[in-house]
C-alpha positions as CSV (number, residue, x, y, z in Angstrom):
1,X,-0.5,73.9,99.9
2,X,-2.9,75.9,102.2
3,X,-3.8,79.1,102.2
4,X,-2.0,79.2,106.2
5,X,1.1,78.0,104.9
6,X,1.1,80.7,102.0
7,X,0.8,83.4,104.7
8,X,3.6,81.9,107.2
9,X,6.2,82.1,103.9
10,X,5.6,85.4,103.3
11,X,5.6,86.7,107.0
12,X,8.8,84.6,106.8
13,X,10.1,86.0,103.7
14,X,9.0,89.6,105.0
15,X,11.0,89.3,107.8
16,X,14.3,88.2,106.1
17,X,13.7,91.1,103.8
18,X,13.5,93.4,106.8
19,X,16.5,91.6,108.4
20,X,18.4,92.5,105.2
21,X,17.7,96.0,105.1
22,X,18.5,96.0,108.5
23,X,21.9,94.5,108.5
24,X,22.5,96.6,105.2
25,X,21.8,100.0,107.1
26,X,23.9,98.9,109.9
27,X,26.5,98.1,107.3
28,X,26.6,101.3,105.7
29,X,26.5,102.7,109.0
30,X,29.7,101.2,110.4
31,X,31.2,101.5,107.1
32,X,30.5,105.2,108.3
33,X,32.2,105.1,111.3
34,X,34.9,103.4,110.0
35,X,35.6,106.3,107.6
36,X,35.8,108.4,110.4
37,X,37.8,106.6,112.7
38,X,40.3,106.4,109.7
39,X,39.9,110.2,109.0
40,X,40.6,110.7,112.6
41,X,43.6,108.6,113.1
42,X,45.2,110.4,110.2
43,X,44.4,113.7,111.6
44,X,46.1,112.3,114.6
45,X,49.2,111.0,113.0
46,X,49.3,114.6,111.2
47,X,48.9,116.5,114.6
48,X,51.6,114.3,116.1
49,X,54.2,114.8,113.4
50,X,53.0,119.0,113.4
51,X,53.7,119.2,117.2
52,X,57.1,117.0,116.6
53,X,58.4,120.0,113.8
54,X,57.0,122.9,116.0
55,X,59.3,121.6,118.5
56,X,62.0,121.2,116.1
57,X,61.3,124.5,114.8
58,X,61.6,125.9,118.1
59,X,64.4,124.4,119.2
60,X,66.3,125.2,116.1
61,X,64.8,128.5,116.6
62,X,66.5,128.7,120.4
63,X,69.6,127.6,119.5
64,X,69.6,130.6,116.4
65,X,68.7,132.9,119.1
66,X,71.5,132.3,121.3
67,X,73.7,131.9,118.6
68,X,72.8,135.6,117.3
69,X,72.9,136.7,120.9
70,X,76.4,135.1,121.2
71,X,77.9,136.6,118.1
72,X,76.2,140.0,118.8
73,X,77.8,139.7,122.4
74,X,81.1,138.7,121.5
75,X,82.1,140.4,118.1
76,X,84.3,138.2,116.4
77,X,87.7,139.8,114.6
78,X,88.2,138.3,111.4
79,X,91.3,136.7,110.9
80,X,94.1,138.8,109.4
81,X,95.1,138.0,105.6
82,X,98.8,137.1,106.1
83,X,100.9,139.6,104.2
84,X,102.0,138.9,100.7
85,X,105.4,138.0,100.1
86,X,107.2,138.8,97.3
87,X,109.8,136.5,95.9
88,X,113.1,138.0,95.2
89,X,114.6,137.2,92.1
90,X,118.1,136.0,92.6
91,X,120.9,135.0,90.0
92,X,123.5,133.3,91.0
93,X,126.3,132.6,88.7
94,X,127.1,129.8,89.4
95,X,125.4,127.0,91.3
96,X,126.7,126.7,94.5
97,X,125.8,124.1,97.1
98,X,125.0,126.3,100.4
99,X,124.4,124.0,103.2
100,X,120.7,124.3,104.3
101,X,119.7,123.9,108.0
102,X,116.6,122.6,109.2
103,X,115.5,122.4,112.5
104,X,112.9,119.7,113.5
105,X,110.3,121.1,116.7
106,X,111.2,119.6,119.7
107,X,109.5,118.4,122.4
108,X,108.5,120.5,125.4
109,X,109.0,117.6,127.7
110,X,112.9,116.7,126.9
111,X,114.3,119.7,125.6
112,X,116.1,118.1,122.5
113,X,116.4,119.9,119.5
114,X,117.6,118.2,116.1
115,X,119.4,120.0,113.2
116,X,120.2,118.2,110.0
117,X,122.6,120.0,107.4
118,X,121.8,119.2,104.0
119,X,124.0,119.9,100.6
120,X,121.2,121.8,98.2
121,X,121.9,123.4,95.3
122,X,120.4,127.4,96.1
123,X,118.1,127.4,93.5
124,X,116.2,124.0,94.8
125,X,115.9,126.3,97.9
126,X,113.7,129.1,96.5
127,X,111.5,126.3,94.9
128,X,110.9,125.0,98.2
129,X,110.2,128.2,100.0
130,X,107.8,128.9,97.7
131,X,104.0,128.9,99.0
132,X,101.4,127.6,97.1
133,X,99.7,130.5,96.4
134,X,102.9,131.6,94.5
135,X,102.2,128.4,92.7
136,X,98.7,128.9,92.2
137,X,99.1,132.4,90.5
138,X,102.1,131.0,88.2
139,X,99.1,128.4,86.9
140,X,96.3,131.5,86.0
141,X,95.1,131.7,82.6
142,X,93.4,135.3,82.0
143,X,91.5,135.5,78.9
């Protein structure tokens, strides 16, 4: 081997060392960017979603608004509590059947109204005429 040919591998190998060191600093360099593309793309994504909930926010916001504006407007009157009504205790003696008559709505269109007379002891009449909130109160345990 020659002294020429010594020189022409290490010019070589030089090279391919500085090609390396090269491709390695443009590596790191893209493997830069590419953090920062990523970085950005989130920060994209999160802006997107942020301007998606402001406008949420504000058209919830809106439709609070004119809510509120509507209630303030037009004051609403609370339903009135129906009046309590007090079951009157009767006895009878002795347990008649009193014909009960119930009348079924009729229709606006024909006119025809239906009664049915049924035999029903009176006291099975109280039970049904009963609300449920008699019910409920007959069920309440106070400790």
């Amino acid at each position: 081997m020659t002294h020429s040919e010594l020189e022409e591998l290490r010019n070589q190998r030089a090279q391919l060392e500085e090609a390396t060191r090269s491709l390695k600093k443009k590596q790191k360099k893209l493997e830069d960017n590419v953090l920062i593309l990523e970085e950005r793309v989130i920060i994209d994504e999160l802006d997107s979603q942020q301007k998606q909930l402001r406008q949420n926010v504000s058209k919830l916001e809106k439709q609070k608004n004119s809510l509120a504006s509507k209630l303030q407007s037009e004051p609403v009157q609370a339903p009135k509590p129906p009046k309590k009504m007090k079951p009157k205790k009767q006895t009878p003696k002795s347990k008649k059947k009193v014909p009960s008559v119930t009348e079924a709505e009729s229709d606006e269109n024909d006119g025809v109204t239906i009664t049915a007379v049924v035999d029903r002891p009176v006291e099975k009449q109280k039970t049904v005429s009963k609300s449920k909130k008699q019910v409920a109160k007959k069920k309440r345990f106070f400790f």
